[in-house]
Kinemage of the C-alpha trace (Angstrom):
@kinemage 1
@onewidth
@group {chain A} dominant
@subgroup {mainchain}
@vectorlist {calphas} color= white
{ca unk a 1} P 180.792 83.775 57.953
{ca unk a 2} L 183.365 82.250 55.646
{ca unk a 3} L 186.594 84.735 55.711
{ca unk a 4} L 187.531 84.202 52.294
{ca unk a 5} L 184.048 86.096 50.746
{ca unk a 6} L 184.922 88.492 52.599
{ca unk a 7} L 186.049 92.040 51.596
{ca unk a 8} L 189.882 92.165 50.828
{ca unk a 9} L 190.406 95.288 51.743
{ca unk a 10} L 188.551 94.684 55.256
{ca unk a 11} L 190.639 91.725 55.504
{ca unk a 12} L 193.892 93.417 55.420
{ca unk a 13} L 192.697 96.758 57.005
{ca unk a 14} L 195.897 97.846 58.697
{ca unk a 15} L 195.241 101.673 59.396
{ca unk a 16} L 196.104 103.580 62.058
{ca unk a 17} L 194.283 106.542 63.955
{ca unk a 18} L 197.433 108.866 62.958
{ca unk a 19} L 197.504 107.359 59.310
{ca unk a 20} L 193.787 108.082 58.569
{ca unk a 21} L 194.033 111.619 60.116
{ca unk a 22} L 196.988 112.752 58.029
{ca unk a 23} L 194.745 111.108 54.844
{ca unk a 24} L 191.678 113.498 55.836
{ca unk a 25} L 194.037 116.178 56.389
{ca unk a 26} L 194.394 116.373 52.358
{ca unk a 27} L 190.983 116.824 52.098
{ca unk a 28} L 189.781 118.744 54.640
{ca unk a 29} L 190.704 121.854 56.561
{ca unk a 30} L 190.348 122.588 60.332
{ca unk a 31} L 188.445 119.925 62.098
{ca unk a 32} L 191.055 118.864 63.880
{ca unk a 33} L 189.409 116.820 66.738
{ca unk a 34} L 186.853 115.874 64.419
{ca unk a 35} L 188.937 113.967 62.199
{ca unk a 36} L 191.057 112.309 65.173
{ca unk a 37} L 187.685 111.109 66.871
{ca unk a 38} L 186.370 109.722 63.597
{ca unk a 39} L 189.581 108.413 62.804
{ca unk a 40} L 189.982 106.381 66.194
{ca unk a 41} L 186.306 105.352 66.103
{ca unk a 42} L 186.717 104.255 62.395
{ca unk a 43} L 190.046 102.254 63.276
{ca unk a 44} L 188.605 100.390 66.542
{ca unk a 45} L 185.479 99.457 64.237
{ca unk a 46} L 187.838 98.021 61.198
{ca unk a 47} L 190.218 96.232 63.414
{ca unk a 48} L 187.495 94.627 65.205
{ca unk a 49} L 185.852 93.521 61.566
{ca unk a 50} L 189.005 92.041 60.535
{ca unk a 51} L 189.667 90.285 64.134
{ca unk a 52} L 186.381 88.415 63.439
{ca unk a 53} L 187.350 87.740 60.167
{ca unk a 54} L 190.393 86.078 61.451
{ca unk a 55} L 189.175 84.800 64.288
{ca unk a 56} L 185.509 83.495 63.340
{ca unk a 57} L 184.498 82.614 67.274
{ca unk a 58} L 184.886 86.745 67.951
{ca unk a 59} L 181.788 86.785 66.066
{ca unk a 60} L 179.527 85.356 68.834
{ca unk a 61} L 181.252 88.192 71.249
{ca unk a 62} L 179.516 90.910 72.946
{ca unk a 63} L 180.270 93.774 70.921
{ca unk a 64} L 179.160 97.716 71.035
{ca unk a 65} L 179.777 99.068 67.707
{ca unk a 66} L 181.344 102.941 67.726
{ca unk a 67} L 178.467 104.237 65.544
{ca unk a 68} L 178.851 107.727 65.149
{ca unk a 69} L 177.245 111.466 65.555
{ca unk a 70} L 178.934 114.537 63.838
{ca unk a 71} L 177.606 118.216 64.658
{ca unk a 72} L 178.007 121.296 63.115
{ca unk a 73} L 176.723 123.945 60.799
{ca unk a 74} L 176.317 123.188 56.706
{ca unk a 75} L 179.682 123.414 55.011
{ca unk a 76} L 182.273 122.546 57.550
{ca unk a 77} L 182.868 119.177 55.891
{ca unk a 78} L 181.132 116.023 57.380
{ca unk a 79} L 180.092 114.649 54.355
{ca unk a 80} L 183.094 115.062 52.846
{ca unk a 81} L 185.093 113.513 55.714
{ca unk a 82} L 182.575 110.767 55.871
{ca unk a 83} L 183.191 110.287 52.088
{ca unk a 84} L 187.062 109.678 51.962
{ca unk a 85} L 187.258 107.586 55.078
{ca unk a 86} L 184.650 104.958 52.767
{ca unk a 87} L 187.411 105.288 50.203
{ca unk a 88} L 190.449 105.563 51.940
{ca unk a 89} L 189.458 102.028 53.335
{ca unk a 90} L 187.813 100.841 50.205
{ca unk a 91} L 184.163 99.815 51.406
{ca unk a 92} L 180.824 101.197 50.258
{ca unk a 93} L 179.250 104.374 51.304
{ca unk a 94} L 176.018 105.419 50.991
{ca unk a 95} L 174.925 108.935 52.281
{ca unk a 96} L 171.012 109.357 52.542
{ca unk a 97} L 168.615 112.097 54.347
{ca unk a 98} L 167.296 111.140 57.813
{ca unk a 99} L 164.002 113.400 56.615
{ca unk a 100} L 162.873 111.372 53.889
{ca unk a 101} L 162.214 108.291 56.134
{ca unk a 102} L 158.766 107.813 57.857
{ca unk a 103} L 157.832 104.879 60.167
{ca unk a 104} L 156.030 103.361 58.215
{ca unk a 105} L 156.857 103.695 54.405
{ca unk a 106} L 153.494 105.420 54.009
{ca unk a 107} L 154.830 108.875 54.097
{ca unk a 108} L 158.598 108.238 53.262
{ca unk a 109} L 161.385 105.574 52.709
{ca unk a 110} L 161.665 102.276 54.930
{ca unk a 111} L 164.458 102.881 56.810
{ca unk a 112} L 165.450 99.277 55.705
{ca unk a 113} L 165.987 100.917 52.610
{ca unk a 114} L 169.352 102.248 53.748
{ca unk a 115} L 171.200 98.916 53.643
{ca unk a 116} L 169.321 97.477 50.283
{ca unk a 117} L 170.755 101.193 48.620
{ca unk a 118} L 173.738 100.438 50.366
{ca unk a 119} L 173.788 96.543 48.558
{ca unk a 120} L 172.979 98.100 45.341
{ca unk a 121} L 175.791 101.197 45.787
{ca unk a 122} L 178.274 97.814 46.351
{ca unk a 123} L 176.961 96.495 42.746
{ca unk a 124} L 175.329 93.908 44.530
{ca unk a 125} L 177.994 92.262 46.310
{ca unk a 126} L 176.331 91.441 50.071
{ca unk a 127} L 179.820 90.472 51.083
{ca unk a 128} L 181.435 93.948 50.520
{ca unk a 129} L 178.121 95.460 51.412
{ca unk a 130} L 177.854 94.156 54.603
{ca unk a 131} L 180.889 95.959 56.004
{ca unk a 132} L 180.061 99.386 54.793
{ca unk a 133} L 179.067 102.707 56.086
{ca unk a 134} L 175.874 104.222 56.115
{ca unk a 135} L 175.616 107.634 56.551
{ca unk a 136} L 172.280 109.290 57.251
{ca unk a 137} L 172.630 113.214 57.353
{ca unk a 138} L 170.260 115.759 59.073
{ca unk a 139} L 169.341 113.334 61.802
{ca unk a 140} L 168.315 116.763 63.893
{ca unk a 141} L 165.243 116.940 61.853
{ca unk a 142} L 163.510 113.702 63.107
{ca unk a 143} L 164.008 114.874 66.667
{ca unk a 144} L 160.351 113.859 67.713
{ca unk a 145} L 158.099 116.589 69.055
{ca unk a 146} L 155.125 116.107 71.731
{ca unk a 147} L 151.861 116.102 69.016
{ca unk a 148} L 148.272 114.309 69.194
{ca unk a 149} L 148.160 111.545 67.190
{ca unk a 150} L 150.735 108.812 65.398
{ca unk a 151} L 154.521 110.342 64.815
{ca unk a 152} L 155.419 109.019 61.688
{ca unk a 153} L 157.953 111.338 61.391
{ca unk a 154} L 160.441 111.052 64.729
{ca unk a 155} L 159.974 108.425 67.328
{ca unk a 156} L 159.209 105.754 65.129
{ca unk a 157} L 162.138 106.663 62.537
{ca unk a 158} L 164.107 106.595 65.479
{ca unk a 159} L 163.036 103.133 66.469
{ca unk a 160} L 163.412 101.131 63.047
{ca unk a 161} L 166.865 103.062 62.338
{ca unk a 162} L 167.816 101.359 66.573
{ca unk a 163} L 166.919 97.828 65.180
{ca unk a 164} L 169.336 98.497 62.027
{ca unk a 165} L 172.387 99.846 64.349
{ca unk a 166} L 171.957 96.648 66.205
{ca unk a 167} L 172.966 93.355 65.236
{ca unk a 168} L 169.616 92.237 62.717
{ca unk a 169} L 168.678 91.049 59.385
{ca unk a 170} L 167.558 92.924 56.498
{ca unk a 171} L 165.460 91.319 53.190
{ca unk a 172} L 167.305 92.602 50.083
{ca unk a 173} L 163.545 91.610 47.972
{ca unk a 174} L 160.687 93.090 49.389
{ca unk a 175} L 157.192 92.047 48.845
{ca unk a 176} L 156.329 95.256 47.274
{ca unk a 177} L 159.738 94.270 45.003
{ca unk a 178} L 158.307 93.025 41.811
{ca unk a 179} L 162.093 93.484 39.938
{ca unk a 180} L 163.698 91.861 42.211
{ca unk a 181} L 161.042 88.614 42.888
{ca unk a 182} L 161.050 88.340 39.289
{ca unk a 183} L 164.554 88.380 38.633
{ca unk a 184} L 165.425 85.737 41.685
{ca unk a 185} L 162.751 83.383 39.964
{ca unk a 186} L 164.665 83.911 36.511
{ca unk a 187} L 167.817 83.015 37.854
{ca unk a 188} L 166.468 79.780 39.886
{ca unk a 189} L 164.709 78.306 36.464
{ca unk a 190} L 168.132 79.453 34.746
{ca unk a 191} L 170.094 77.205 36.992
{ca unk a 192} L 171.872 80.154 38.822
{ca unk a 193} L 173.950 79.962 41.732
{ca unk a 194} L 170.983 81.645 44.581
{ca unk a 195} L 171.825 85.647 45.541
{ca unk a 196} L 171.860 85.934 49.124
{ca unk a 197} L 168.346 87.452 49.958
{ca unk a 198} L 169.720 89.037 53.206
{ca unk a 199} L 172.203 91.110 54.789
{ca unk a 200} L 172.677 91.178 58.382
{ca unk a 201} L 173.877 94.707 59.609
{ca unk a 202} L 176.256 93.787 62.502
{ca unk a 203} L 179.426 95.066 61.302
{ca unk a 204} L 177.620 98.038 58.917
{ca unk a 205} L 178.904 101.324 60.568
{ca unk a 206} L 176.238 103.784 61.251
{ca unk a 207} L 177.497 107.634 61.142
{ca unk a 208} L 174.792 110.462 61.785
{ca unk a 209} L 174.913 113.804 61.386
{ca unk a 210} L 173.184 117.199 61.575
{ca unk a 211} L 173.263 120.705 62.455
{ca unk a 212} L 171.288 120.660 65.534
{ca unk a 213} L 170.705 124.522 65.351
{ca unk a 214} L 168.315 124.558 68.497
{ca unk a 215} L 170.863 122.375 70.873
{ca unk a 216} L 172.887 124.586 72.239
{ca unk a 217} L 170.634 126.547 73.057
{ca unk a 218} L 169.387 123.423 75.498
{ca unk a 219} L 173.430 123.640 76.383
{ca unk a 220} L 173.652 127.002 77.499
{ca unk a 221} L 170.619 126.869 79.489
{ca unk a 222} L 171.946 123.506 81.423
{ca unk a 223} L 175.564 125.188 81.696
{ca unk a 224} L 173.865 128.607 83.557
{ca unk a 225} L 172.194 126.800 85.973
{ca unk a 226} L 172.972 127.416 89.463
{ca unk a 227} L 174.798 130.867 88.069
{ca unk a 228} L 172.594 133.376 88.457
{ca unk a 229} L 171.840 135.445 91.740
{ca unk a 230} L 174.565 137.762 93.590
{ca unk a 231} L 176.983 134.523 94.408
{ca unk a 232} L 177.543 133.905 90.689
{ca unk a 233} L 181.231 134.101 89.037
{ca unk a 234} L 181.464 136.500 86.536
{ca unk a 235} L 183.628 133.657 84.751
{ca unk a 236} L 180.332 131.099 84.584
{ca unk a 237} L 179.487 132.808 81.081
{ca unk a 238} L 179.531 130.007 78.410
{ca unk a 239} L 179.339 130.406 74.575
{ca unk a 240} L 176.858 129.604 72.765
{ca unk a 241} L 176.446 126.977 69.941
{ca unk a 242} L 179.123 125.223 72.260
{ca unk a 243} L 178.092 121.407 70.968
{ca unk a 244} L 181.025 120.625 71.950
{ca unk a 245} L 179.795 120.652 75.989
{ca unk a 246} L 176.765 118.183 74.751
{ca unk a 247} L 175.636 115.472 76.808
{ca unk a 248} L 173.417 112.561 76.110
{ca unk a 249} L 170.788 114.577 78.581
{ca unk a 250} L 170.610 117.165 76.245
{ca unk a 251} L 169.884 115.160 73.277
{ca unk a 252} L 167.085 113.492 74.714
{ca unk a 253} L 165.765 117.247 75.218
{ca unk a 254} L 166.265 117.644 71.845
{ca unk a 255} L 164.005 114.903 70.993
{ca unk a 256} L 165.959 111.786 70.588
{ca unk a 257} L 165.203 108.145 72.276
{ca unk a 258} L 167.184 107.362 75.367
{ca unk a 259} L 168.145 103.944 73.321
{ca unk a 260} L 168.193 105.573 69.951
{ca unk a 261} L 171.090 108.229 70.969
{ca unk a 262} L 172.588 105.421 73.281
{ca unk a 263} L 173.506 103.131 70.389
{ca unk a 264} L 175.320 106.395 69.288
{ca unk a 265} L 178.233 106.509 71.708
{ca unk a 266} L 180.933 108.454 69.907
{ca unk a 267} L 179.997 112.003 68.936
{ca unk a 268} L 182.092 114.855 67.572
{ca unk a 269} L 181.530 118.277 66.642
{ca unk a 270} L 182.886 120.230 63.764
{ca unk a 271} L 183.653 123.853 64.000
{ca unk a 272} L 182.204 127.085 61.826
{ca unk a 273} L 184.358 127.868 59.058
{ca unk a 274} L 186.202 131.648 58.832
{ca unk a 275} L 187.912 133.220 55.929
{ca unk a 276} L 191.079 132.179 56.413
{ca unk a 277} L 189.953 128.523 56.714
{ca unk a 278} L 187.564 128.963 53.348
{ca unk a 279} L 191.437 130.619 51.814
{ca unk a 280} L 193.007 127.481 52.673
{ca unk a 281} L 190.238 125.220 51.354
{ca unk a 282} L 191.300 126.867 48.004
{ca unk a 283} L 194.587 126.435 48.097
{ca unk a 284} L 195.740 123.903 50.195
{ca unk a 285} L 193.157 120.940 49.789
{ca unk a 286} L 192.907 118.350 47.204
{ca unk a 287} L 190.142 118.684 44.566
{ca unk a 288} L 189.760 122.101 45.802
{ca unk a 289} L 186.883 124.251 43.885
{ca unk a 290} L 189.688 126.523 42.482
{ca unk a 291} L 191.617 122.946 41.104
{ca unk a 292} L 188.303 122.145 39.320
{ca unk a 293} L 187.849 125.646 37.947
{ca unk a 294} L 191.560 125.405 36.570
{ca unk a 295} L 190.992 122.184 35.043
{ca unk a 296} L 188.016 122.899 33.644
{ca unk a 297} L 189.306 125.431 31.417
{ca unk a 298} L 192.583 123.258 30.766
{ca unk a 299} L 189.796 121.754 29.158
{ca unk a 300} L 189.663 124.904 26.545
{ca unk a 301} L 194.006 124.824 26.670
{ca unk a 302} L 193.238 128.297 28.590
{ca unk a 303} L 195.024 128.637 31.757
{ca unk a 304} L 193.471 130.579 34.562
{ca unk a 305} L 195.916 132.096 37.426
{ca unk a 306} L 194.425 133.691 40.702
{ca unk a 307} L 195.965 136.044 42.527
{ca unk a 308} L 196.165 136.096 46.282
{ca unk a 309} L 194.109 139.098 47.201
{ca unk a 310} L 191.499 137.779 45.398
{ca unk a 311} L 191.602 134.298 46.932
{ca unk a 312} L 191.384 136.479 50.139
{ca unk a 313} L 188.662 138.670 48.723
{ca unk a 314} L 186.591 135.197 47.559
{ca unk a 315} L 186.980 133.497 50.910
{ca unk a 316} L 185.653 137.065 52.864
{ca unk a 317} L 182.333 136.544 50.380
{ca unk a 318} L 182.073 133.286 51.056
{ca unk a 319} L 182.287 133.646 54.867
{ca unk a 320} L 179.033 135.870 54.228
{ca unk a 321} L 177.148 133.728 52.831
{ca unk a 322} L 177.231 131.549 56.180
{ca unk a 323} L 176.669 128.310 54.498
{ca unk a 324} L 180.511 127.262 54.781
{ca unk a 325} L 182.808 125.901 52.231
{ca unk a 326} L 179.804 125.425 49.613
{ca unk a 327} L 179.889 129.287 49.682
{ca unk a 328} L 182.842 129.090 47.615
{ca unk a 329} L 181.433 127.324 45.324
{ca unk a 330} L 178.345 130.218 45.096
{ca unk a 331} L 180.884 132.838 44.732
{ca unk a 332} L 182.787 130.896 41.878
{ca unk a 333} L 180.237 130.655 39.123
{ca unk a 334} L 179.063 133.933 40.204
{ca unk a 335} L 182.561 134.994 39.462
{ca unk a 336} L 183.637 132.640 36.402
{ca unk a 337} L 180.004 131.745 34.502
{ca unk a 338} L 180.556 134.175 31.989
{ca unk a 339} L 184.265 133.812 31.472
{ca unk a 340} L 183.244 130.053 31.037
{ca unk a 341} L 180.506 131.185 28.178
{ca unk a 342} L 182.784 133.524 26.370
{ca unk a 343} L 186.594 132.315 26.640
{ca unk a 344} L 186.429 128.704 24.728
{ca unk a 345} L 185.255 130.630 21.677
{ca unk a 346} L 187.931 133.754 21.715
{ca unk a 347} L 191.126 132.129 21.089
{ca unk a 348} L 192.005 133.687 24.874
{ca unk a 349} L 194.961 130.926 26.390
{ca unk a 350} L 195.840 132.947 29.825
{ca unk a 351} L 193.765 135.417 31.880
{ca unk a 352} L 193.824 135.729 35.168
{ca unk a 353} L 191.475 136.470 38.561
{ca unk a 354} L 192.263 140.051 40.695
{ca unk a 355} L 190.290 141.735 43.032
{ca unk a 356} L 188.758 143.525 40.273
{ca unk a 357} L 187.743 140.074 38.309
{ca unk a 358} L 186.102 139.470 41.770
{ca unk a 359} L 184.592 143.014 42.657
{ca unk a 360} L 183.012 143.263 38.214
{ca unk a 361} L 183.373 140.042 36.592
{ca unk a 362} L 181.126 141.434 33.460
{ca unk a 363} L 184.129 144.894 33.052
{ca unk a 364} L 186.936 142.096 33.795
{ca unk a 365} L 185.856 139.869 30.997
{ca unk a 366} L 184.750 143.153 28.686
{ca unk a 367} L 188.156 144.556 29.231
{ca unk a 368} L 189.943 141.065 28.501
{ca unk a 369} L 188.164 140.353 25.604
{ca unk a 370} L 189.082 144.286 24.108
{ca unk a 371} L 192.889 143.769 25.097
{ca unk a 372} L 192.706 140.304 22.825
{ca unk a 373} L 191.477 141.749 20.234
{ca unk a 374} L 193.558 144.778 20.006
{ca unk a 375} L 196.816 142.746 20.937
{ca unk a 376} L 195.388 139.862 18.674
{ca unk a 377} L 194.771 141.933 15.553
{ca unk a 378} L 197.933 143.723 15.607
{ca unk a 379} L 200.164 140.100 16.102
{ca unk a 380} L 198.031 139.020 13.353
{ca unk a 381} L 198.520 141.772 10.849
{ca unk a 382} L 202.067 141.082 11.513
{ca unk a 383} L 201.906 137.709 10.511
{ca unk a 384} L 199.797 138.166 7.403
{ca unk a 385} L 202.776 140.511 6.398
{ca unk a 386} L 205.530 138.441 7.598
{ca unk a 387} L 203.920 135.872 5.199
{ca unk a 388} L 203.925 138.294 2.094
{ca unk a 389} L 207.339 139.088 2.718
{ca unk a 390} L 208.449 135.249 2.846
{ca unk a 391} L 206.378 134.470 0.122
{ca unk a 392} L 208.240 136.953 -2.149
{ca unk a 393} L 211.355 135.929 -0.602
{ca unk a 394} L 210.539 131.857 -1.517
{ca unk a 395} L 209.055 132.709 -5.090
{ca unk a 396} L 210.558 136.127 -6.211
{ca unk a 397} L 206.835 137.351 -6.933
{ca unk a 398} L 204.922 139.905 -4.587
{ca unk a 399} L 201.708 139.333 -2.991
{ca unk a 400} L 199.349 141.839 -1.038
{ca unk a 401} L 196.642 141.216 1.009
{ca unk a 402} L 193.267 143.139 0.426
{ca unk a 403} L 191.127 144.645 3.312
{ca unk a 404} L 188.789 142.384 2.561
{ca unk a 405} L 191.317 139.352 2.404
{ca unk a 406} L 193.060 140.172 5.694
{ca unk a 407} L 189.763 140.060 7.496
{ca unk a 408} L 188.925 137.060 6.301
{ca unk a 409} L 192.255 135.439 6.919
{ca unk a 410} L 191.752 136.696 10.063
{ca unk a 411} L 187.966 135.528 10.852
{ca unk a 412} L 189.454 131.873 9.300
{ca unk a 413} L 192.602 131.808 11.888
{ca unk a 414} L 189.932 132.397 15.124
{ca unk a 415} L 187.779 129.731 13.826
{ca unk a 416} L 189.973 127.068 13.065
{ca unk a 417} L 192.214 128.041 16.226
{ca unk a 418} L 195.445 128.132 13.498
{ca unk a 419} L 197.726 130.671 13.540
{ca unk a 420} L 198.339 133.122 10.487
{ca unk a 421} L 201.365 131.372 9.038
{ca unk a 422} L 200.132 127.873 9.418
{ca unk a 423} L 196.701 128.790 7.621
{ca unk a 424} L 198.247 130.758 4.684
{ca unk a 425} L 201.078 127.967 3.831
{ca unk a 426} L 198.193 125.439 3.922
{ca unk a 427} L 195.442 127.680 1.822
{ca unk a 428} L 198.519 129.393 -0.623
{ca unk a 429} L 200.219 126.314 -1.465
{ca unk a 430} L 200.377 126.052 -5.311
{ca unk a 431} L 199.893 129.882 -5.627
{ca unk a 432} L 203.605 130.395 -6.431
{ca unk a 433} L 203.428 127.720 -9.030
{ca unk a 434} L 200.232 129.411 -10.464
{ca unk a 435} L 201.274 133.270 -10.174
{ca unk a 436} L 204.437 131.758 -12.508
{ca unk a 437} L 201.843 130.752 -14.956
{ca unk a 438} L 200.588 133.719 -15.114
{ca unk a 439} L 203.351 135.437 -14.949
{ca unk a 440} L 206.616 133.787 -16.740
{ca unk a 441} L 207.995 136.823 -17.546
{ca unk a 442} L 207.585 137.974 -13.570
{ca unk a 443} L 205.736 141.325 -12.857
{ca unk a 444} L 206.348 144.682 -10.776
{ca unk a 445} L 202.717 144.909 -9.486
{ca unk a 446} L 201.835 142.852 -6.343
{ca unk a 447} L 199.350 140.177 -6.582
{ca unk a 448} L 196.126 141.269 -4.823
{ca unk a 449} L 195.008 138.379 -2.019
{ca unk a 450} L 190.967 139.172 -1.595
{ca unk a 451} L 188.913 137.144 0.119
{ca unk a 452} L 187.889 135.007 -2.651
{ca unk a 453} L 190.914 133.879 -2.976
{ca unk a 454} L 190.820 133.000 0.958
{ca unk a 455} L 187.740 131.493 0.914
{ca unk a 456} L 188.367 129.049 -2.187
{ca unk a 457} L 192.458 129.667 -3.217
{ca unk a 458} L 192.420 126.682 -5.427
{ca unk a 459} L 188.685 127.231 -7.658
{ca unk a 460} L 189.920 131.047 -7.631
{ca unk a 461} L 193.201 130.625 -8.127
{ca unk a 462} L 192.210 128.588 -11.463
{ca unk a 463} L 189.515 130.833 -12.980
{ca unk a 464} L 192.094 133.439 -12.952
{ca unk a 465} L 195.042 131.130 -14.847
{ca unk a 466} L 192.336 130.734 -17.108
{ca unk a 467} L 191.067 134.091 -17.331
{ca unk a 468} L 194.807 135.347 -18.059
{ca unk a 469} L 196.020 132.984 -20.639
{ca unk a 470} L 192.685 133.874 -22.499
{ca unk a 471} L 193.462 137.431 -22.320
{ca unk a 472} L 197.260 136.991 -23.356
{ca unk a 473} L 195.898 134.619 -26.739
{ca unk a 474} L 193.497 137.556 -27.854
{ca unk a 475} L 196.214 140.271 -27.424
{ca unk a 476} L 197.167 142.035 -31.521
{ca unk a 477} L 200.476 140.882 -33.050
{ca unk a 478} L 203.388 143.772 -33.153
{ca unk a 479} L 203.812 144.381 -36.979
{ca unk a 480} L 206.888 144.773 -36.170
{ca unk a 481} L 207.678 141.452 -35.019
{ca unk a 482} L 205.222 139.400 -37.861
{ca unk a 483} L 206.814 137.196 -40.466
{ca unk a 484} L 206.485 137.956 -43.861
């Protein structure tokens, strides 16, 4: 392997355990031991890329890659700790479902799959590629099971997914690849420098993960042996779900290969999530759900606050939904979906989530759309006379709007998003030059504002001119002024 093709940012990889674990700890909450196994594993795995890269001779070296196993219930964060290690260190991740693979192909994906969807998730650079992680989640669920007949579905998954852990070669065009055969042909009659056609998976990290629901049950009953009868310590009670206490024994129970969960040395679980945990997510992580919910109506310039009850009060419902941090994200849109359907539209800048946003969110957003209105209509009725008044003030004549004017002023101000002043100086602009048309002598009545005169000022505006000079040439002569 020529160094210099190689990955940059594998090249210079320079991380330590304690650096990595601080970076996850912006991300994630809790998972304390979690993120310093994964971060030690991860570390010893990079350092011992780079050595090779440095040192090409390593390469021929006996070497057991740290491939990884993370346990734990949905919605503690494995993905998501997975994720940002792949881009804290700046090499491709892919993240794929352990169920959708069968033995063969016939029922599923080829397993080989996994590192062509890795080459393509690189933009089809087999030098990156090759030093990426693969991530294959729900691994529990191919836990083979004693049945007559062929498993396609767990012992032989298990096999082909041991060959790729291990140091082989994977085809990136498949017979079955049409695409791909055609375009390598293409690109040999164009004269094109040759794509590598294979990828060798010895320095691809593996990371697996799953709930295992039924293990520690398996744990429990290992832990109580020997405990019962009238010689037993009343201390030998153990907790359950402890996956913690999990030994390879208990995963070949499970239903895993002795060699499949042996080429899986470093394993880690991650612990339930409570409220206070699902609080912190909120507030303390970045890219939190609440951050995106805030930005996302900094979208509308309307700024959402959130009180800390009801961050409380959101991270209590989420706890009952027992599917972890996604839970928040259930008892978000249930809380915000309307707000997001009704507040771009209403003019609304600030409102902000209580208890009671969280315990109605149909009577909070019914109430806040009432107060608008009420509060809206009476600042804008103040403008629309604050305007009159200046406009009398500027041209020495007096306008007055009409009911029907002011509601249209009004309806034109929420759709445009302008506020009163700003629409009438732009719609009344040559109205004091045209009122002193009409009026050169001045006048003690107001000038009546309806809303045709709001809905085209300038058409309206002249039809009246027009209308009065008419009016004044048809008007009798005073006798008493005519010439003899």
């Amino acid at each position: 392997m020529d160094p210099l093709t190689a990955n940059q940012s594998v090249k210079d990889f320079d991380l330590k355990p304690k650096d990595l674990c601080a970076y996850l700890d912006r991300y994630v909450v809790k998972q304390t031991e979690a993120k310093k196994v994964l971060s030690v594993a991860i570390c010893d795995h990079y350092n011992h890329v780079r050595q090779c890269l440095q040192y090409p001779d390593r390469q021929d070296r006996l070497y057991y890659k740290q491939n990884i196993l993370v346990l734990g219930p949905t919605g503690v964060g494995k993905t998501y700790l997975i994720r940002n290690i792949a881009k804290r260190i700046g090499v491709p991740f892919l993240k794929a479902d352990a169920t959708k693979f069968s033995e063969t192909g016939y029922m599923g994906g080829d397993v080989e799959d996994l590192v062509r969807d890795l080459v393509k998730s690189a933009n089809g650079d087999v030098d990156w590629a090759q030093y990426g992680i693969i991530y294959v989640d729900e691994v529990d669920k191919i836990a083979s099971t004693p049945t007559q007949g062929k498993d396609v579905s767990g012992r032989g998954v298990q096999v082909n997914l041991l060959k790729l852990m291990e140091d082989t070669d994977v085809n990136l065009v498949t017979p079955t690849d049409m695409l791909g055969q055609m375009q390598a042909m293409m690109a040999m009659q164009r004269g094109d420098t040759p794509r590598k056609t294979v990828i060798n998976t010895r320095h691809i990290l593996f990371i697996f993960s799953g709930a295992f629901d039924k293990l520690s049950e398996i744990i429990e009953r290992r832990l109580n042996q020997g405990t019962i009868g009238f010689g037993a310590s009343q201390d030998a009670t153990h907790e359950t779900n402890s996956l913690h206490q999990a030994i390879t024994q208990d995963f070949i129970q499970y239903g895993f290969e002795p060699e499949f969960i042996g080429r899986i040395p470093t394993r880690v679980t991650c612990e339930p999530l409570n409220k206070q945990d699902l609080a912190r997510i909120l507030t303390d992580t970045e890219c939190s759900i609440l951050k995106q919910a805030q930005e996302a109506f900094e979208g509308y310039n309307i700024n959402m606050e959130i009180t800390r009850e009801a961050i409380n009060e959101i991270a209590a419902r989420a706890e009952a939904e027992k599917t972890g941090a996604r839970g928040l994200m259930t008892i978000f849109e249930r809380i915000l979906r309307h707000f997001k359907f009704e507040l771009p539209s209403s003019g609304i800048h600030f409102f902000e989530v209580n208890t009671d946003t969280v315990a109605d969110p149909d009577k909070a957003l019914k109430d806040l759309l009432l107060t608008h209105l009420t509060q809206g209509q009476e600042e804008r009725l103040a403008a629309i006379h604050a305007y009159e008044q200046e406009f009398l003030e500027k041209h020495g004549l007096k306008i007055q709007f009409s009911n029907d004017g002011i509601q249209e002023i009004i309806k034109q101000s929420i759709d445009q998003d302008k506020s009163i002043a700003d629409l009438c100086h732009n719609l009344f602009q040559d109205l004091g030059y045209g009122l002193k048309l009409m009026f050169p002598n001045g006048t003690n009545k107001p000038f009546v504002i309806d809303a045709s005169l709001v809905l085209n000022p300038q058409k309206t505006l002249s039809g009246l001119i027009q209308k009065n000079y008419q009016a004044t040439k048809q008007e009798p002569t005073d006798p008493k002024n005519a010439k003899h």
